[in-house]
C-alpha positions in Angstrom: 31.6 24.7 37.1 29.3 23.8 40.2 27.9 20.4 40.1 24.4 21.5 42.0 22.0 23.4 40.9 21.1 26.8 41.8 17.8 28.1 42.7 16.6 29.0 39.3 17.7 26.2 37.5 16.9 23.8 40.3 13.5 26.0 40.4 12.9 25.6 36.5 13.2 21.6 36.4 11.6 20.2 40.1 8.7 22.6 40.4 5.4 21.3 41.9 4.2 18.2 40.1 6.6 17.8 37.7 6.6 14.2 38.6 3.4 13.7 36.3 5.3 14.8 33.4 5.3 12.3 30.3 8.9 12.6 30.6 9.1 11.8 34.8 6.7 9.1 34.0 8.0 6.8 31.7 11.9 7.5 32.6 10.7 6.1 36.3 9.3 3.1 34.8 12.3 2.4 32.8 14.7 2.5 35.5 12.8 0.5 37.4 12.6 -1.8 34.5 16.2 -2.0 34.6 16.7 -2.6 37.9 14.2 -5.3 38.3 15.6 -7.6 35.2 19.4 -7.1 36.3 18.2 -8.6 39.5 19.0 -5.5 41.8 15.7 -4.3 43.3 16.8 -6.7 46.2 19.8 -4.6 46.7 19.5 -1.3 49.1 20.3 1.4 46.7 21.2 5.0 46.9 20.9 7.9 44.5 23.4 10.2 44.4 21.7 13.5 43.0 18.1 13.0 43.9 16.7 16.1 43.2 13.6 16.2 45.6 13.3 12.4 45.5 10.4 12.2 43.0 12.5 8.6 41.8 13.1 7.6 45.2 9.6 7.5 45.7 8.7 5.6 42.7 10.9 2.7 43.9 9.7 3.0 47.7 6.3 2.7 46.4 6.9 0.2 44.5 8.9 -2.1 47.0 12.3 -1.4 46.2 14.5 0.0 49.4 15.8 3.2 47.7 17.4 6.4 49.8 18.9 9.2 48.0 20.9 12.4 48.7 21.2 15.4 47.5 23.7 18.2 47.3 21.5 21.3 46.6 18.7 22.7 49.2 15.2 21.9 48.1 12.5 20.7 49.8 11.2 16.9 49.4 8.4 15.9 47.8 5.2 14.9 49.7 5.9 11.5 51.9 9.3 10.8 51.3 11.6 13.5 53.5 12.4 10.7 55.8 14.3 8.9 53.4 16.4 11.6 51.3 18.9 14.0 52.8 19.2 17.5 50.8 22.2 20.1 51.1 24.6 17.2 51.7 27.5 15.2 50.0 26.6 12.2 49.5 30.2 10.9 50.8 29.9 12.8 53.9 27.0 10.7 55.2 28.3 8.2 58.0 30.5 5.5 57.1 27.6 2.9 58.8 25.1 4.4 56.4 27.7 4.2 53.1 28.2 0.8 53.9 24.5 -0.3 53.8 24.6 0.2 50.0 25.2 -2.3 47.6 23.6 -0.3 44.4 23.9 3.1 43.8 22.3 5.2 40.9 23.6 8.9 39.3 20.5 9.7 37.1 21.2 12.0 34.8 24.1 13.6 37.1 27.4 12.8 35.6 27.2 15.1 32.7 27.8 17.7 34.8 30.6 16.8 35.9 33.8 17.4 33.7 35.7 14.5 35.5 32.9 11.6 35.1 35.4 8.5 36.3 37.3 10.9 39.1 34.0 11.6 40.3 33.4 7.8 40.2 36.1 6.5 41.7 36.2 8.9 44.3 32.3 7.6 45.6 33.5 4.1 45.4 36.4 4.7 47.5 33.7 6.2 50.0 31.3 3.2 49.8 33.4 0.3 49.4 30.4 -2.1 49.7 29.1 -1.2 46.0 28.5 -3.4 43.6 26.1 -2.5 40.7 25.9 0.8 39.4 22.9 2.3 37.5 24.0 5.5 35.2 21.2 7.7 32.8 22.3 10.7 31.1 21.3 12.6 28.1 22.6 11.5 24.6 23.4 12.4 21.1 25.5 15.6 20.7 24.2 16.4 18.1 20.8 17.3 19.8 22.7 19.4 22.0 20.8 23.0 22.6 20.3 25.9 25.0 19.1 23.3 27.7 22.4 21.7 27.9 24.0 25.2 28.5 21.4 26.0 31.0 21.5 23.2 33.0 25.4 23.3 33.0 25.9 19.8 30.8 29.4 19.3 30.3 28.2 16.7 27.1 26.3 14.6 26.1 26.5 10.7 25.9 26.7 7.9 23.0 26.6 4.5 24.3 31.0 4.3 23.7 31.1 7.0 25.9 28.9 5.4 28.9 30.8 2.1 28.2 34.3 4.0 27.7 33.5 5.5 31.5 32.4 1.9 33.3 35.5 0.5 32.0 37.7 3.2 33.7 36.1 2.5 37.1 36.7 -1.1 37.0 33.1 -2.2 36.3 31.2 -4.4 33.4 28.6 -3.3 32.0 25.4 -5.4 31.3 23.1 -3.2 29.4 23.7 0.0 27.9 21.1 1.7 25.8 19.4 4.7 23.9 15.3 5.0 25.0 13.5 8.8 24.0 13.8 7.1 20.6 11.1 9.3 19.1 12.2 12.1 20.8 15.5 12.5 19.9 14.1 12.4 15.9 12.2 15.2 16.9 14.6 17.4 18.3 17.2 16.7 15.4 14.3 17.8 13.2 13.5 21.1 15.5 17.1 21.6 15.8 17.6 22.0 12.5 16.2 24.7 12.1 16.2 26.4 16.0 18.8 25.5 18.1 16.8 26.7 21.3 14.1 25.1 23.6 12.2 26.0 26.0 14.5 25.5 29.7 11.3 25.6 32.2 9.9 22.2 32.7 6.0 22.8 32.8 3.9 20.5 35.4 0.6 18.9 33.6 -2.5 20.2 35.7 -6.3 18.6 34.9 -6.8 16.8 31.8 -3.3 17.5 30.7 -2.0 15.0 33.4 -4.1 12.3 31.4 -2.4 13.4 28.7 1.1 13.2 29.4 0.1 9.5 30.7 -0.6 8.6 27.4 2.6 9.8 25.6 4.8 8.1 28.5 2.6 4.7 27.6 4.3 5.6 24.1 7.5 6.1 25.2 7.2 2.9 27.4 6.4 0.9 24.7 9.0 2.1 22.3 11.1 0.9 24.8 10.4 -2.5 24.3 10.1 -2.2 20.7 12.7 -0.7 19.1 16.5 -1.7 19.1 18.5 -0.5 21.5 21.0 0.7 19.8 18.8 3.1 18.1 19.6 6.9 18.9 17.4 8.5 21.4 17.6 11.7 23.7 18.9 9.6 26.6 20.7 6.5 27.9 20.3 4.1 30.8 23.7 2.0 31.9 23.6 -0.6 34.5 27.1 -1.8 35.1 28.0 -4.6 37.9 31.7 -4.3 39.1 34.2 -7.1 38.2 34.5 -10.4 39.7 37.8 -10.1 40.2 38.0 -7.2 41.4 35.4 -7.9 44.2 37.0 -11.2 45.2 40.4 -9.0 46.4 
């Protein structure tokens, strides 16, 4: 199975706007949450797997020096082509470039890959001057649906997975947690009883896009609220690698 997407699939989740989903929204502010309280957002980072670099963006707004790459074709989003390359492997860019990076982020990548730590391994033999890694994937396999097989998921996560994977690669990790709390009860509920979901991600337009602000202040907020190791439809990892193994 391909890692990239192909035109419809890529077509049915990065349409126009879809960065003003409730979803886009609050997932952005938690990973820059996460990167800000591990002390990273000093770091240049690259993401690996930027779609058309709607998280990119979020972090360059928001001072953070953030580049990304991304294997499929697509076209950017408005103001940040010159800092994402498209239709390219991330370890084919130039060995100068690689070895800017001290962070690197795979946001919800690795699950379609069947080979997470091979795929790992292999990017940090390619960028040898990476030290923090930030992973988010989708969780619970019991929630798993139609989407999943659309979008070519290999699994999804529990937080002994994620932790199971850092190990392999030689890295610690420092947080490791479930957020989507509320909707990953919803989708068990759905599920029970209809196992499919709709695969097109919708764009908010007018007074929806007020909207879908207020449910991603929810989700936000049920971030800092509930436990973390309470099940929710996705996971964020950030992982530093091992003192020892950086001091060889």
């Amino acid at each position: 199975m391909k890692s990239e997407f192909d035109e419809k699939q890529f077509e049915s989740v990065y349409s126009d706007g879809v960065e003003n989903t409730y979803w886009s929204l609050s997932r952005n502010y938690i990973i820059r949450n996460s990167i800000k309280k591990n002390n990273l957002d000093k770091n240049k980072i690259i993401e690996i797997g930027c779609g058309r670099g709607i998280v990119v963006k979020y972090l360059r707004d928001r001072g953070i020096h953030c580049k990304g790459v991304e294997l499929s074709v697509c076209k950017p989003i408005h103001g940040i082509s010159d800092f994402i390359k498209t239709g390219m492997d991330a370890n084919d860019l130039p060995l100068e470039e690689r070895s800017e990076f001290k962070s690197f982020m795979l946001l919800d990548v690795i699950e379609h890959i069947e080979n997470p730590v091979e795929f790992l391994k292999n990017i940090l033999d390619r960028y040898r001057n990476l030290t923090s890694i930030i992973i988010a994937v989708p969780a619970r396999q019991e929630i798993w649906s139609n989407y999943d097989e659309f979008y070519g998921h290999y699994r999804r996560y529990d937080l002994q997975i994620t932790k199971d994977v850092i190990d392999k690669i030689g890295f610690e990790v420092i947080e490791n947690r479930y957020f989507f709390h509320a909707l990953f009860n919803s989708a068990k509920f759905v599920f029970h009883f209809n196992k499919t979901r709709n695969t097109q991600i919708v764009p908010p337009k007018g007074f929806s896009k007020i909207l879908h602000k207020i449910i991603a202040g929810y989700f936000i907020l049920e971030y800092f609220l509930l436990p973390k190791h309470w099940k929710g439809s996705s996971i964020i990892c950030v992982a530093h690698k091992k003192t020892k193994l950086i001091n060889e």
